[in-house]
C-alpha positions as CSV (number, residue, x, y, z in Angstrom):
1,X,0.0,0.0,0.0
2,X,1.6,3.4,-0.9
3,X,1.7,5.9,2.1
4,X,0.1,9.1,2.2
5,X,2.3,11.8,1.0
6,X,3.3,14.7,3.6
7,X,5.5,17.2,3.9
8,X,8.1,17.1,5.9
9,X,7.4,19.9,8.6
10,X,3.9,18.6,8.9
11,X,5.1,15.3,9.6
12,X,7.8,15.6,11.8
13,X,6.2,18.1,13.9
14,X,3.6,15.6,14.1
15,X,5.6,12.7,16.0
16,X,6.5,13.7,19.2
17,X,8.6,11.0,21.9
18,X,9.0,11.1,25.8
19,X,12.6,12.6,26.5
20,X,12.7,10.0,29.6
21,X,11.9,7.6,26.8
22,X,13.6,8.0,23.5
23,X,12.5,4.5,22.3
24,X,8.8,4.8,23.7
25,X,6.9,6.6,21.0
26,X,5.8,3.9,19.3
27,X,3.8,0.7,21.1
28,X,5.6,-2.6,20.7
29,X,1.9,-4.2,20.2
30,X,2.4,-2.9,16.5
31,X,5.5,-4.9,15.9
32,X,4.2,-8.7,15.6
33,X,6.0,-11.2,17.3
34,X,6.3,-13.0,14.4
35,X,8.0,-10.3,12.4
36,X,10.1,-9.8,15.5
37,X,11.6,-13.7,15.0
38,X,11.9,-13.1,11.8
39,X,13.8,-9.9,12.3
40,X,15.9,-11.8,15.1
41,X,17.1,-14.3,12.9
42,X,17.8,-12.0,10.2
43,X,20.1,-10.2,12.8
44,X,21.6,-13.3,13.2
45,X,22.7,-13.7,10.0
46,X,24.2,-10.0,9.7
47,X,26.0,-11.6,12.5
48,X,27.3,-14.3,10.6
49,X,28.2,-13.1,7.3
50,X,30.2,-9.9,8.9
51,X,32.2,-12.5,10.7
52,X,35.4,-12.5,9.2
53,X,35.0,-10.0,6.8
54,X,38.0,-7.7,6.3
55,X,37.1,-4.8,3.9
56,X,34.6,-2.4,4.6
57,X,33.0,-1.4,1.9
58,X,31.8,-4.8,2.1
59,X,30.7,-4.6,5.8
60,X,28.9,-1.6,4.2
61,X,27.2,-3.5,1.6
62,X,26.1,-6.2,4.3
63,X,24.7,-3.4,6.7
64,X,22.8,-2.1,3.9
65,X,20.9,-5.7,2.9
66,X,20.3,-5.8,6.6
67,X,18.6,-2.4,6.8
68,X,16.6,-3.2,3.8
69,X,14.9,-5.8,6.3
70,X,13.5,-2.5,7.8
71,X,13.2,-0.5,4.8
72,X,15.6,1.6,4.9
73,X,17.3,1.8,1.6
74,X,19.9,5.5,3.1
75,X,23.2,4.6,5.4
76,X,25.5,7.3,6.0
77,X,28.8,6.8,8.4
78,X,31.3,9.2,9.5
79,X,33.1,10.8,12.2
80,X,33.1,14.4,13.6
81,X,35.2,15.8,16.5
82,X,33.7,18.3,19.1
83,X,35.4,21.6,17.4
84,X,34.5,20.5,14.0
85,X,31.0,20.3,12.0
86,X,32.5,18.6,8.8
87,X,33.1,15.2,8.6
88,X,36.9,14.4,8.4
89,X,39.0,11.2,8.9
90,X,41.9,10.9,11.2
91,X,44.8,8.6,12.1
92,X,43.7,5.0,12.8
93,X,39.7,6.5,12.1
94,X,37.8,5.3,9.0
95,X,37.0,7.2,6.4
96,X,32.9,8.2,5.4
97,X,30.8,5.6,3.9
98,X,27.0,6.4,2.5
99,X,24.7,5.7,0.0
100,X,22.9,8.9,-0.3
101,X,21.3,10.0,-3.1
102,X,23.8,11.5,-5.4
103,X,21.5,14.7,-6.1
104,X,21.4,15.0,-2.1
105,X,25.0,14.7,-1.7
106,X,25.3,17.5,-4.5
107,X,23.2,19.7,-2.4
108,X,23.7,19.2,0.9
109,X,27.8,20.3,0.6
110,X,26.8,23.4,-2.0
111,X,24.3,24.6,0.5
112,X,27.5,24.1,3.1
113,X,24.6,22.0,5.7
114,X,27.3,20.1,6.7
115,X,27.7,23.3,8.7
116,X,24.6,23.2,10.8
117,X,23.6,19.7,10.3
118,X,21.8,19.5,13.8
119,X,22.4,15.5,13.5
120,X,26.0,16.4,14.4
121,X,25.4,18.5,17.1
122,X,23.0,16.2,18.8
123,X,25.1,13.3,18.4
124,X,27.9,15.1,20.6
125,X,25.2,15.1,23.3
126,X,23.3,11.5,23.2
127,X,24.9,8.3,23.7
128,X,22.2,6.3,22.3
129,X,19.8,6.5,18.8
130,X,17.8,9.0,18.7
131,X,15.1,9.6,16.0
132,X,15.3,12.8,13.7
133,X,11.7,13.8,14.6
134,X,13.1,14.1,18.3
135,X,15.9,16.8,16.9
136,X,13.2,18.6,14.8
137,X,11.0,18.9,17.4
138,X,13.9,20.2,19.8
139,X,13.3,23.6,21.4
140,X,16.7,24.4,20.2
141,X,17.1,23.2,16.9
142,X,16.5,26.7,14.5
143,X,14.8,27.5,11.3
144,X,17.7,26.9,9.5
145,X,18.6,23.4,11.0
146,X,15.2,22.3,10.1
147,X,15.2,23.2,6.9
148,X,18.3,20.5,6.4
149,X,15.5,17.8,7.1
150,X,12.9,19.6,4.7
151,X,15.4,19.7,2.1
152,X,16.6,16.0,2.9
153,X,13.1,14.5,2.6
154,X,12.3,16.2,-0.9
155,X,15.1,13.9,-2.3
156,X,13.7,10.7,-0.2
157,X,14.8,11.0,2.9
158,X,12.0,11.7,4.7
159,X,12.3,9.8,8.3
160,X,15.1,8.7,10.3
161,X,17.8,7.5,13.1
162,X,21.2,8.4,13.9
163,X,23.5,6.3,16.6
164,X,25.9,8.3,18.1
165,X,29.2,6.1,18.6
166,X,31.5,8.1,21.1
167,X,35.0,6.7,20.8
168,X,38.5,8.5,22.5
169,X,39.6,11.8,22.1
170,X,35.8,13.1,22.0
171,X,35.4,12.1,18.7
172,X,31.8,10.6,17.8
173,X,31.3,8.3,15.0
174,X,27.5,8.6,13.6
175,X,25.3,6.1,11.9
176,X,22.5,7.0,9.8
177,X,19.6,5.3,8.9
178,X,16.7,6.8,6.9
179,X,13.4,5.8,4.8
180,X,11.5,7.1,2.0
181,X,8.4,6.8,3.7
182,X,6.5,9.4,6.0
183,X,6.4,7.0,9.0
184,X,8.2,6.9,12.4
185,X,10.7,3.8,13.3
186,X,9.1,1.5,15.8
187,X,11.4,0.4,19.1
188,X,12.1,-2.4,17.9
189,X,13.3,-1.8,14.8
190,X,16.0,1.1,16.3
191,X,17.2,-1.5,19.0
192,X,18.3,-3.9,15.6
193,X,19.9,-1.0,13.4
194,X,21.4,0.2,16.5
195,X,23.3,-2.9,17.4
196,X,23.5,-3.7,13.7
197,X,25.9,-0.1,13.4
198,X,27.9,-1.1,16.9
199,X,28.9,-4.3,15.0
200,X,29.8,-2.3,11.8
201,X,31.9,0.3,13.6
202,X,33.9,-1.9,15.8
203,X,34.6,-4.0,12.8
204,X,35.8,-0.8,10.5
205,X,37.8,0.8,14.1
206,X,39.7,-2.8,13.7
207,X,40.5,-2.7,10.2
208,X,41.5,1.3,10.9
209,X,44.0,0.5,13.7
210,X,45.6,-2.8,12.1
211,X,45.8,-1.4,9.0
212,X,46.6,2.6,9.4
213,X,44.5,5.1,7.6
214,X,45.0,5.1,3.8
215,X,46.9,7.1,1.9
216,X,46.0,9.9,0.6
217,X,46.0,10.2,-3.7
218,X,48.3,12.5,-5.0
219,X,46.5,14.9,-7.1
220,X,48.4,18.2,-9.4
221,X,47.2,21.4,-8.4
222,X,45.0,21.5,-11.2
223,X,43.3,18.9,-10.3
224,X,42.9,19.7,-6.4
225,X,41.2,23.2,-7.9
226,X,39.0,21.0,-10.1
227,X,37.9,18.7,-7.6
228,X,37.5,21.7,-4.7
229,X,35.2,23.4,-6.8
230,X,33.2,20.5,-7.8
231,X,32.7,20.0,-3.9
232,X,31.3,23.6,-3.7
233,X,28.8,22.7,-6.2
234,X,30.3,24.3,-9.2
235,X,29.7,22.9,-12.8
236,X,32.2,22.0,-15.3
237,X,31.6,25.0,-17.4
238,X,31.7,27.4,-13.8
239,X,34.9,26.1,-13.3
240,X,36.3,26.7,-16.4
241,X,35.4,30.0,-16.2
242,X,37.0,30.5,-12.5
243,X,39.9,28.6,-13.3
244,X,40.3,30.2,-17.4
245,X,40.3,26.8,-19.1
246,X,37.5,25.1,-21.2
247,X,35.0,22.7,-19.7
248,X,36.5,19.5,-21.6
249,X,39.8,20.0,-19.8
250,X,37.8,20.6,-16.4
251,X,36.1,16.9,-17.2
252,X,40.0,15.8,-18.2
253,X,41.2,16.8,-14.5
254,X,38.1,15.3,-12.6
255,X,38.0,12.5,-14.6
256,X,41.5,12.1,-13.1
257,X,40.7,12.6,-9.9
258,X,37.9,9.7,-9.5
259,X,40.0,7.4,-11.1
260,X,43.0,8.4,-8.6
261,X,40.1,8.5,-6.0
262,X,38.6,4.9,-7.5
263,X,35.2,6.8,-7.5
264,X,32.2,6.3,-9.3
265,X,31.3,9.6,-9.8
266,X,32.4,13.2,-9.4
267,X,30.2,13.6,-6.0
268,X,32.2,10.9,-4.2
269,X,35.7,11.7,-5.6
270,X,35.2,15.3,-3.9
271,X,33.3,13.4,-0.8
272,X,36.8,11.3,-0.6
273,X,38.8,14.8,-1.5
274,X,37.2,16.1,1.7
275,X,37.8,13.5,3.9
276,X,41.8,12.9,2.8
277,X,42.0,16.3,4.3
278,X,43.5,17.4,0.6
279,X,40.8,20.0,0.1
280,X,38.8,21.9,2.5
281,X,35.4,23.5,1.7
């Protein structure tokens, strides 16, 4: 059956949880106990296949098939430290992993959210998932932090989780979790993902620390302008213009860079840009 279509702000103002109680919105009556096995031995299985598995990006793809089970089709990953809002890797920390919609991506560092993402600022302050209707509904999250969840659901991501995962040094990794569907995530179902995420980042933190962080690409100078104007949202033809060379050798140099980056588009090669620490929006 295809849910009723809402807008964001009507919806999230419309789910409201117990701050005693961040898991208590939702009555466990309306999660079957057969779905509830079913879920349990699916958990199980994550279990299983993530045993021994030593690259992360397939961790990644096993933690997505697991969330599908709850369908949620959007993971993000990454790490933050308390004196910084963007998302950048460290010594011995892995680096940011999501499947966000390309278009999304695109937007969300143009429109420099990663700025006042209020996801980051309330994972500094929980220790355990919280929903994003909780953070919309805060007293202090502002116009402009809500408007990072309006925009968000326009390109399907219209209701959420986030699990803080506090490590050392202050330094929080956070899990994402999100749907496209105007509905709120029973208690249940945030008790899985949330375990689901602890097993994923303690698995990546070992990689990280037996391993060392990778090394960064080396990329021209050319190409670091390419690439740091791509991040800020700039088309081939706008940076040709900034830079005073023609689009086709803008494509030539970012073209370069995700093949450096082993990327799949030019989103992700700046995404990976950012996080190497080699540009800075």
């Amino acid at each position: 059956m295809e849910h009723p279509r809402m807008t964001a702000v009507s919806h999230l103002r419309g789910l409201t949880t117990r701050e005693s109680d961040p898991f208590s919105s939702v009555p466990s009556r309306h999660f079957p106990k057969a779905a509830g096995e079913a879920f349990a031995i699916e958990f199980g299985r994550f279990l299983d296949q993530t045993d021994g598995v030593a690259q992360s990006e397939r961790l990644f793809d096993l933690l997505c098939d697991f969330a599908l089970n709850f369908d949620c089709p959007w993971i993000a990953y990454g790490s933050v430290f308390p004196d910084q809002r963007i998302v950048n890797p460290v010594p011995r920390q892995p680096a940011a992993m999501l499947n966000y919609p390309d278009e999304w991506k695109e937007r969300y560092f143009r429109m420099g959210y990663d700025k006042i993402d209020p996801i980051l600022k309330m994972s500094r302050k929980r220790a355990i998932a919280f929903r994003w209707s909780e953070v919309y509904n805060d007293a202090s999250t502002t116009e402009d932090e809500r408007r990072v969840f309006d925009e968000a659901a326009t390109f399907g991501l219209r209701s959420g989780i986030s699990v803080p995962l506090h490590g050392p040094d202050g330094r929080v990794s956070i899990m994402s979790f999100a749907q496209p569907w105007d509905r709120e995530f029973q208690n249940r179902t945030i008790t899985y993902l949330q375990l689901a995420a602890l097993r994923f980042h303690l698995r990546v933190a070992r990689f990280a620390n037996s391993s060392g962080i990778e090394q960064a690409p080396s990329l021209s100078l050319r190409e670091q302008e390419c690439i740091l104007w791509t991040a800020r949202g700039k088309s081939s033809w706008e940076i040709g213009k900034i830079l005073g060379i023609s689009a086709n050798t803008v494509n030539f140099h970012i073209k370069n860079v995700m093949r450096k980056m082993d990327a799949a588009s030019r989103t992700v090669a700046a995404i990976k840009a950012v996080n190497f620490g080699i540009i800075e929006l």
